[in-house]
C-alpha positions in Angstrom: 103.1 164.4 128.4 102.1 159.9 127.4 98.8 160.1 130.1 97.8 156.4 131.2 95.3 155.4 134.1 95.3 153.2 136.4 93.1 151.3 138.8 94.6 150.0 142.3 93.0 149.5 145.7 92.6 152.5 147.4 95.1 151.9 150.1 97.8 151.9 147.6 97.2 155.5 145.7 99.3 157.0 148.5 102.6 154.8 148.2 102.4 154.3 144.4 102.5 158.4 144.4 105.2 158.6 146.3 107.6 156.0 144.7 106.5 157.3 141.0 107.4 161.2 142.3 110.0 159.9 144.3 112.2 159.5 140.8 112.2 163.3 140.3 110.5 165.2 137.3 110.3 162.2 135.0 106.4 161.9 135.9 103.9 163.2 138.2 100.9 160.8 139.3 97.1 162.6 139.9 94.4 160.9 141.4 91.3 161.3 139.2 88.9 159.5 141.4 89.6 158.7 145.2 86.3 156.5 145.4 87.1 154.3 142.2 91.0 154.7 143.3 92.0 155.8 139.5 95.2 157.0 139.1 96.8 159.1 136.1 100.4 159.1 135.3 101.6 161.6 133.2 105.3 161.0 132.1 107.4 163.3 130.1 108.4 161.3 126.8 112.0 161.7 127.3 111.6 159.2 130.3 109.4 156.9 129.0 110.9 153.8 128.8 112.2 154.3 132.1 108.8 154.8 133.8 107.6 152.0 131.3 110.3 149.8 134.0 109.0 151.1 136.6 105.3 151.1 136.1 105.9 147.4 135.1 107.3 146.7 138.6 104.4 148.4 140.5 102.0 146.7 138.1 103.0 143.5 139.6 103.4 144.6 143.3 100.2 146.8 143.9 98.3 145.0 141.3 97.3 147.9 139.1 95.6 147.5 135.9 95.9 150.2 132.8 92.6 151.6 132.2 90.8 153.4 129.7 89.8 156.8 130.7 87.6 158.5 130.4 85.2 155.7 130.1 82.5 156.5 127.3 
């Protein structure tokens, strides 16, 4: 599994779940931390550049930002 993170506002972790999951098993979405609303998507590398689409889209819409996690 290609594991990135992602912080959006809290509202959001719900519907961005939804809409990743909502394209069957290419990826499943976790929340690490409900508080800091940080997100972790793990996608299954045959799907990749198709979640790399889609990720892009909801990057824009939900204004999430790729993180680096854990944070040392």
């Amino acid at each position: 599994m290609i594991k990135k993170y992602y912080k959006l506002k809290r509202k959001d972790i719900a519907l961005v779940q939804f809409i990743i999951e909502g394209y069957g098993e290419m990826a499943t979405v976790t929340t690490i931390d409900p508080q800091a609303a940080i997100i972790r998507i793990s996608i299954i590398p045959d799907f990749l550049s198709e979640m790399n689409d889609l990720i892009g889209y909801l990057k824009d819409k939900y204004k999430m930002e790729e993180i680096n996690w854990p944070v040392n």
